[in-house]
N, C-alpha and C positions, 0 to 999 in steps of 0.2 A: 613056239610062235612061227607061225609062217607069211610070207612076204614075195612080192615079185623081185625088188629090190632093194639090197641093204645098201643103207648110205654112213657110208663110216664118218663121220666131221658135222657137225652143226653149226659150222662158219656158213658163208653167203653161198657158197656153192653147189656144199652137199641140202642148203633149203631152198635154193631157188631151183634146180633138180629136179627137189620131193615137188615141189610146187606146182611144175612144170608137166610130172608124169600125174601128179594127178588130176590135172586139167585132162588129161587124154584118159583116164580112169582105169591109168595103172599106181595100183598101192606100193608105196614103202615105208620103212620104219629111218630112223635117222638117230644113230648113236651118236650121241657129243661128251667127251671126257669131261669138259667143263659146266659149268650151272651157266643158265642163262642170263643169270648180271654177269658174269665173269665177262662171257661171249661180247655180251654188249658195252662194257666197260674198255675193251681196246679200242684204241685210237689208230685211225686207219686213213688212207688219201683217200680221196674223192670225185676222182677228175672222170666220167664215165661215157665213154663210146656211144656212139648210136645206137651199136649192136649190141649194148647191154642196156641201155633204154629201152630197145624193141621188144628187148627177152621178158624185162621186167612188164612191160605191157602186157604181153600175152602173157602171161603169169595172173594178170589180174594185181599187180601191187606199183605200179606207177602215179597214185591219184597224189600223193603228199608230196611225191617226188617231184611230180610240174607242178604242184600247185607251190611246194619251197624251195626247188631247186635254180640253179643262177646258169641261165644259156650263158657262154661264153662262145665268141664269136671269133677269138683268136687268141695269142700269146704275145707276151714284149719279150724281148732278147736281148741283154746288154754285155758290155764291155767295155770296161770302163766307164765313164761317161757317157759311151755312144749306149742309143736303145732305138731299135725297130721293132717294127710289130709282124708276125705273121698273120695272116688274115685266114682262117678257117674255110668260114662262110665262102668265100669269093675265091677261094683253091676248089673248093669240095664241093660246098654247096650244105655244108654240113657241118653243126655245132659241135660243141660238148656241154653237157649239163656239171656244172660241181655239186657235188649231194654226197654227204659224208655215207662212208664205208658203214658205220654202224646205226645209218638211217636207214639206208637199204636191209642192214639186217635186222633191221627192228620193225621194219613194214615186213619181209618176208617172214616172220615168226608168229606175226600181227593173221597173216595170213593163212599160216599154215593150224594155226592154233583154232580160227575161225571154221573151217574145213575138218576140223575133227583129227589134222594130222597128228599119227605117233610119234615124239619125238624121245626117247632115253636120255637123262642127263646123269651126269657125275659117272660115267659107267668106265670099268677098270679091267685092263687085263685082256683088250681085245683079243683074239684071233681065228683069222680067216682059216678056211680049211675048205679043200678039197677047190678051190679055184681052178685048177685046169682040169678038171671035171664036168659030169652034166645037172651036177646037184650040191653044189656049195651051200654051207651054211657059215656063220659065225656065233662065236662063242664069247661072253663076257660078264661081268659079276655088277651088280650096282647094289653099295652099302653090304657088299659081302654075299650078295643071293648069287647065283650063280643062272645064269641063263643062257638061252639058243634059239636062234633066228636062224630056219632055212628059207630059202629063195631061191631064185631064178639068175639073179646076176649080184655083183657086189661092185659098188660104186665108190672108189677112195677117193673122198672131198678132204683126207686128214691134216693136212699141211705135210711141209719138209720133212717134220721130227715123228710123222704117225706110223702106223704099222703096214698100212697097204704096199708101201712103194717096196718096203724089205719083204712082203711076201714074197715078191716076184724074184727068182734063183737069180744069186749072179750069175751064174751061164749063161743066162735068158738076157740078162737085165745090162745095158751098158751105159754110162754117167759123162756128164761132159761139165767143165766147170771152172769159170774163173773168180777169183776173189779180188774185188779191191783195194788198194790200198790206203785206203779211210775208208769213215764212215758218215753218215750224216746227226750232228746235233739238232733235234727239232724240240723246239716249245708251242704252248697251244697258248694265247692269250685274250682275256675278253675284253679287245680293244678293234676299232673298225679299219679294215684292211689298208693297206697303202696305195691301193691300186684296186678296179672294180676288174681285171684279168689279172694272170699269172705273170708275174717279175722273175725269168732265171739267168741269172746276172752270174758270169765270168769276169771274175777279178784277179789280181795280181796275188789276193791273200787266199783265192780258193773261191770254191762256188757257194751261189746262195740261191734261196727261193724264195719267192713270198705267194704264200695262197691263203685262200682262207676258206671257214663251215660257213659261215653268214655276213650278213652286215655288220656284224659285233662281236664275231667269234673270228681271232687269225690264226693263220697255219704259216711259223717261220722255218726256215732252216740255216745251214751253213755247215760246209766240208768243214768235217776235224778229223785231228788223231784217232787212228782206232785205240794208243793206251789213255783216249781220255774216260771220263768218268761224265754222267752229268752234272754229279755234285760238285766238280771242278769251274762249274759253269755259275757263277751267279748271274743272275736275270740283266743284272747293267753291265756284267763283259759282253753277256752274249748284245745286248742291244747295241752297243758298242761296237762290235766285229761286223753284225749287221749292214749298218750304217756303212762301214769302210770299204760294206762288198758290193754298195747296189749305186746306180747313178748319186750323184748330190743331189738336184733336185727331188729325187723320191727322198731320199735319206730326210732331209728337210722335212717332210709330208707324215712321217713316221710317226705313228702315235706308239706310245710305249706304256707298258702295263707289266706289273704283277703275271709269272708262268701259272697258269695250274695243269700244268704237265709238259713235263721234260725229261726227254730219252734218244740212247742215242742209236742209230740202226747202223750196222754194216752195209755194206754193199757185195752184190755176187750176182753172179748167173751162172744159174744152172739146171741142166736139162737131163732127162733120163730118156732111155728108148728100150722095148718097145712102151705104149703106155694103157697096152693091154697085155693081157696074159690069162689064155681060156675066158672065163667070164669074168675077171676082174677085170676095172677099168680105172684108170690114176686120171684126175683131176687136178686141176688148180695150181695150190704148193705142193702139193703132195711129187708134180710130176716135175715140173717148171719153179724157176723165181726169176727175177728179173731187178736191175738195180730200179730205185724208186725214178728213176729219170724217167719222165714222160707218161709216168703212171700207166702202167701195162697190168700189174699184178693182179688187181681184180679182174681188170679186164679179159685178159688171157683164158683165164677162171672159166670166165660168162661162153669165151669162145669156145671151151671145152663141153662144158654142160651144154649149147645148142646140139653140137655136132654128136655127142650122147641121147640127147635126149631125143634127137628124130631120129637115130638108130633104135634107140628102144622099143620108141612108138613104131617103127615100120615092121618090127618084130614081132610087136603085140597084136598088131593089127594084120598084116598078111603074111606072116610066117618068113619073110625072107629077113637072110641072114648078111645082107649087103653092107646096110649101113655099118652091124655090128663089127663084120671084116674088115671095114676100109676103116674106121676109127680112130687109131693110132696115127695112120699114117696123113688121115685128113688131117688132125687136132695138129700133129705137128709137123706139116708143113705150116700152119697158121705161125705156133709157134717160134720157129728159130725164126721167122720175121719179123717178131716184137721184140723177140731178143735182138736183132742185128741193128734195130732202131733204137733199143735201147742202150743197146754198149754204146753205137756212133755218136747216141746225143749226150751219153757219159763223158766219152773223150773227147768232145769237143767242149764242153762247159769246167772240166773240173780241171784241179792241176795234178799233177801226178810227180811223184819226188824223185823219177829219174829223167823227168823232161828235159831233155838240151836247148840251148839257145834257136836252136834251128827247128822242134818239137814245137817250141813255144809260138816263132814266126808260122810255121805253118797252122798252126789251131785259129791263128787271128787270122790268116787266110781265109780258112775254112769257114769263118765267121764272117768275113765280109763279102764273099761269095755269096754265103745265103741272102747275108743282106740287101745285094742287088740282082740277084738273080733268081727269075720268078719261077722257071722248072726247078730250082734248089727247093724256091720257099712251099712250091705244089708239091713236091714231094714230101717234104719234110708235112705240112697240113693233113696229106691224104693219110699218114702213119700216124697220125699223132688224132685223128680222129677214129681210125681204126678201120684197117685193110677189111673187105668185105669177105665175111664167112663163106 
């Protein structure tokens, strides 16, 4: 089989990508380890930039996305009892849509499937070859067949755990990374949210959130242990912790239901460099993560696959090799800036267990700062809508 581009991952990235080159009417094939319920069975934040609203536009798959997506206009910020509001709109001039992670990949599959794209599922045993070369292909087996894709470039959409990012030689390849010390409990409930924006509430017992998919579908969370378990968690401790983390008035407002899904995530950030190597190119998790604060991770993604995907095209189309060069070091300059925003709004919301008395004073500092002071709250708005590609 031959291809212009192999897309190693069938998450959001490596298909809005395929999506993307074949609006410009360059073909790829798109390998996914997983079957397609799997893909769309995780549960994933939704909080999505401009600049991945605009991508999805030109994609051709934004029609269900404004037609059911919720513009939010800003954020609330508590602390204790106190809560202000950032205001998006009136810093930026620019929203955010919430539209769940596996809506967007269920319109871009919607899409790609409509357009006649290849996509491999269930396939095993990837691996790249000959990437810093002029003629890469890959090799992998589905249900035991054994097959091969050569191409022109190779695109790792695969997450943290895939094979692209380790093609690339540790000599080449340098890692940057810190871990948190919790993780977040989140449940998914079909109850109507407590708020029509995001609640990320700083409390004495740890951080919380409150978002949600729809008017009837909420997205909670709350800082725990990382040795907790979910199953440690019944649905009335966690509503319970809830409650003791977000203003009283919300607490009060709190409609409470039955989980149907609950799990718990670490938190990390971490970055690799370079996020090329000859013609391969690392995307997404594959290259980046970012803790869930401020929802960066798809986002990131989206910002990688632009700055790809008009390298590709200027390649395809008049032979220069500009955008392909500069790449790397575009995508992550973007990069370590959603990282620095997402560590600073990290450690300014959670508590961390070797905080001092003086740790502590200063975070609520830092916090009342924002909350009167309007180049804090422009800044903090312009990142949280997302720096311009």
């Amino acid at each position: 089989m031959k291809t212009s581009v192999a897309i190693i991952g069938g998450g959001p990235s490596g298909l809005l990508l395929s999506q993307l080159l074949h609006r410009r009417g360059i073909p790829s094939v798109v390998l996914e380890r997983k079957s397609k319920d799997y893909v769309l069975s995780r549960i994933r934040a939704g909080v999505l930039e401009r600049g991945l609203v605009d991508l999805l536009d030109e994609a051709g798959c934004a029609d269900r996305l404004h037609a059911e997506g919720y513009v939010h206009h800003g954020t609330l910020i508590s602390y204790g009892d106190e809560m202000f509001r950032v205001d998006f709109t009136e810093h930026t001039g620019t929203p955010v849509i919430v539209y769940g992670q596996t809506e967007v990949t269920r319109d871009l599959y919607a899409a790609r499937e409509a357009a006649g794209g290849q996509i491999e599922y269930e396939v095993e045993g990837v691996v790249i070859h000959d990437a810093d070369g002029t003629a890469p292909y890959v090799t992998y087996s589905v249900h035991g067949e054994e097959r091969r894709i050569d191409c022109d470039f190779v695109a790792g959409c695969d997450g943290f755990h895939g094979v692209s990012r380790q093609t690339i030689p540790l000599s080449v390849r340098r890692e940057y990374e810190k871990v948190y010390p919790f993780g977040w409990l989140g449940i998914l409930s079909e109850t109507p949210p407590v708020c029509d924006e995001l609640i990320y509430a700083n409390s004495e017992r740890g951080f919380a959130l409150c978002s949600m998919r729809n008017e009837n579908l909420s997205r909670y969370y709350i800082q725990c242990s990382l040795s907790d378990k979910p199953e440690d968690w019944t649905d009335a401790a966690f509503w319970q912790e809830l409650k003791r983390r977000i203003p009283a008035e919300q607490a009060e407002k709190l409609v409470t239901g039955p989980s149907i899904e609950k799990s718990i995530a670490p938190l990390r950030s971490f970055v690799t460099e370079p996020m090329r190597w000859g013609r391969l190119f690392l995307c997404g998790d594959a290259a980046h993560i970012v803790p869930p604060t401020g929802a960066k991770g798809l986002n990131t993604a989206a910002s990688d696959v632009h700055y790809l995907y008009h390298a590709l095209g200027e390649f395809y189309e008049t032979g220069s090799h500009a955008g392909i060069d500069s790449y790397s070091a575009r995508a992550l300059a973007r990069v370590w800036k959603a990282e620095r925003f997402s560590w600073w709004f990290s450690s300014l919301m959670h508590r961390y267990p070797d905080q001092s008395a003086f740790d502590l004073k200063m975070q609520i500092a830092d916090l009342e700062f924002l909350r009167s002071n309007v180049a804090a709250q422009k800044a903090m708005a312009e990142n949280y809508v997302g720096l311009p590609y």
